[in-house]
C-alpha positions as CSV (number, residue, x, y, z in Angstrom):
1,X,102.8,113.3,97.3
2,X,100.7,115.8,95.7
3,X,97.9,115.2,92.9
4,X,96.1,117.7,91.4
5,X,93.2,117.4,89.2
6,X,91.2,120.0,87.9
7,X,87.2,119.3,88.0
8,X,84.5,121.0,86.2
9,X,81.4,119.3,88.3
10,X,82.8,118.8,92.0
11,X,79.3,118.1,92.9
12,X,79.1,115.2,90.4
13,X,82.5,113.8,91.3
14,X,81.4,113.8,94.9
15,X,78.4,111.9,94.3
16,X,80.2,109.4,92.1
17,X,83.2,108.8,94.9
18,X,79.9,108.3,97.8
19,X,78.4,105.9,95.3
20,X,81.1,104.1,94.8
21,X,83.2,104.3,98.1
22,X,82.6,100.6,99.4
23,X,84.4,99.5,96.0
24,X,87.1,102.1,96.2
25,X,88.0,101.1,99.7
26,X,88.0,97.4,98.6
27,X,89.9,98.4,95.5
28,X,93.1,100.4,97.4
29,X,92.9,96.7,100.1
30,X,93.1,94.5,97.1
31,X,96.0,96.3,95.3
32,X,97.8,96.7,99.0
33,X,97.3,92.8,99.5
34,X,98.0,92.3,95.8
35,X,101.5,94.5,95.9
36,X,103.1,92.6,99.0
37,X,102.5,89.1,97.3
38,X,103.8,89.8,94.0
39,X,107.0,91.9,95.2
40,X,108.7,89.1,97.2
41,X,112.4,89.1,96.2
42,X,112.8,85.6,95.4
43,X,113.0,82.0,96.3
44,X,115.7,81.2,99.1
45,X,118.8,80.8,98.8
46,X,119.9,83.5,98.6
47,X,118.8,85.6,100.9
48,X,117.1,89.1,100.1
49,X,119.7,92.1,100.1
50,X,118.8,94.8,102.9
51,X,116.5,97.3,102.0
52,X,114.8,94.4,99.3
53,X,111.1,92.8,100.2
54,X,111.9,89.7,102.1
55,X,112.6,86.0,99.9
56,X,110.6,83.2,100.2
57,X,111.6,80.4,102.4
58,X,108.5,78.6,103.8
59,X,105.6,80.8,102.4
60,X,104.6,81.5,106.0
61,X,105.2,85.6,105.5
62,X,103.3,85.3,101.9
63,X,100.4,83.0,103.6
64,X,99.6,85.5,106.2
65,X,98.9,88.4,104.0
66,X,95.1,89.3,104.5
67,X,92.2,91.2,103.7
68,X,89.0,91.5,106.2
69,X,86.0,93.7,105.9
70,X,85.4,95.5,109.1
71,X,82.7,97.8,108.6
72,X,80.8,99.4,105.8
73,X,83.4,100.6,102.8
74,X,86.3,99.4,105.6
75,X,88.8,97.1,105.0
76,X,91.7,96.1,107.3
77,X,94.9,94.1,105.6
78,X,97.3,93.1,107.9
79,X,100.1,90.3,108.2
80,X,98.9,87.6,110.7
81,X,101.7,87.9,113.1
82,X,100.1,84.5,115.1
83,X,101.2,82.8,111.9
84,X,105.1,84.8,110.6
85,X,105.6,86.6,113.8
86,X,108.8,87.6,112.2
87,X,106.6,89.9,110.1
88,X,107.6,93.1,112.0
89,X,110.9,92.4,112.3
90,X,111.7,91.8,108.8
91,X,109.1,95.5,108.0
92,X,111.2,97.2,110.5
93,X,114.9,95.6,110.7
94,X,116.4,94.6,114.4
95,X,119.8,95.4,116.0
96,X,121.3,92.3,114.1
97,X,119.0,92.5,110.6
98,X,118.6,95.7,108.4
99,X,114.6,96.5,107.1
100,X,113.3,94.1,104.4
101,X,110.2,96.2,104.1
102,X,106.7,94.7,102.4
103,X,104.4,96.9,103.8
104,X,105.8,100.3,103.1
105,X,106.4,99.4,98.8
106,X,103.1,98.8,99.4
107,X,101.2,101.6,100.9
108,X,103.4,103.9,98.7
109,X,102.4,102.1,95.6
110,X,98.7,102.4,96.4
111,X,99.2,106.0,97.2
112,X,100.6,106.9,93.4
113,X,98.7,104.5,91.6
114,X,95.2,105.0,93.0
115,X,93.8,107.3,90.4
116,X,95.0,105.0,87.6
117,X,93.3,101.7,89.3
118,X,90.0,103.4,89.9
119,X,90.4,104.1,85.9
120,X,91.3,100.6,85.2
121,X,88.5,99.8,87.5
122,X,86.3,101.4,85.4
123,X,85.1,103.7,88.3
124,X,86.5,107.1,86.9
125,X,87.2,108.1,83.2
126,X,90.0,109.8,82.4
C-alpha cells in the first residue's frame, strides 16, 4: 500500500501527529478490535466457507478479542488463546481446515482506512 499526501507545513503536521499519538495509537487498536467483532460470518449452522472470518458458535473466539495499554501511546490487541485456543488455527488453517482469517481483514482494513478514521476522529482535516 502506498499513500501519498502532499503537505504544505511538515513541521506543523509533525507536531500535531506527536501531540496526538497516544490517541492515534488507541484509535488504529480500537478500529483492529472493532473490525474482528463486527466481520464474523454468521451464527452457526452453517459453518463459515474457507477463506470467510470464522461463524459464531459459542462466542468464545468473539469474547477473547482484546485491547491492553502497554506503555505510553502502545496498545497490544490480541485473541486470548487461554480462552479460544483454536484462535490460531482458524487465522492460519491446519492440514484438515483451510484459513478462516480475522486478524488479517483486520490489520489490512486499519492499514487503508487510517487516514479516514483520524478525519472522522476529528484529529486531521481533510
Amino acid at each position: 500500500m502506498d499513500w501519498r499526501y502532499k503537505v504544505n507545513n511538515i513541521e506543523a503536521l509533525k507536531a500535531r501527529v506527536t501531540n496526538n499519538k497516544e490517541k492515534l495509537v488507541e484509535l488504529a487498536a480500537v478500529s483492529m478490535a472493532n473490525y474482528v467483532r463486527s466481520r464474523w460470518s454468521g451464527f452457526y449452522p452453517p459453518h463459515s466457507m474457507p477463506g470467510q472470518s470464522p461463524a459464531i458458535i459459542t462466542g468464545n473466539l468473539d469474547e477473547s478479542i482484546g485491547i491492553e495499554q502497554i506503555g505510553e501511546a502502545t496498545y497490544r490487541v490480541y485473541q486470548d488463546a487461554d480462552q479460544a485456543p483454536y484462535g490460531i488455527f482458524l487465522e492460519t488453517g491446519t492440514e484438515f481446515i483451510a484459513p478462516r482469517p480475522f486478524w488479517t481483514p483486520s490489520v489490512l482494513y486499519t492499514q487503508e482506512a487510517f487516514p479516514d478514521l483520524c478525519i472522522d476522529a476529528g484529529l486531521f482535516n481533510r
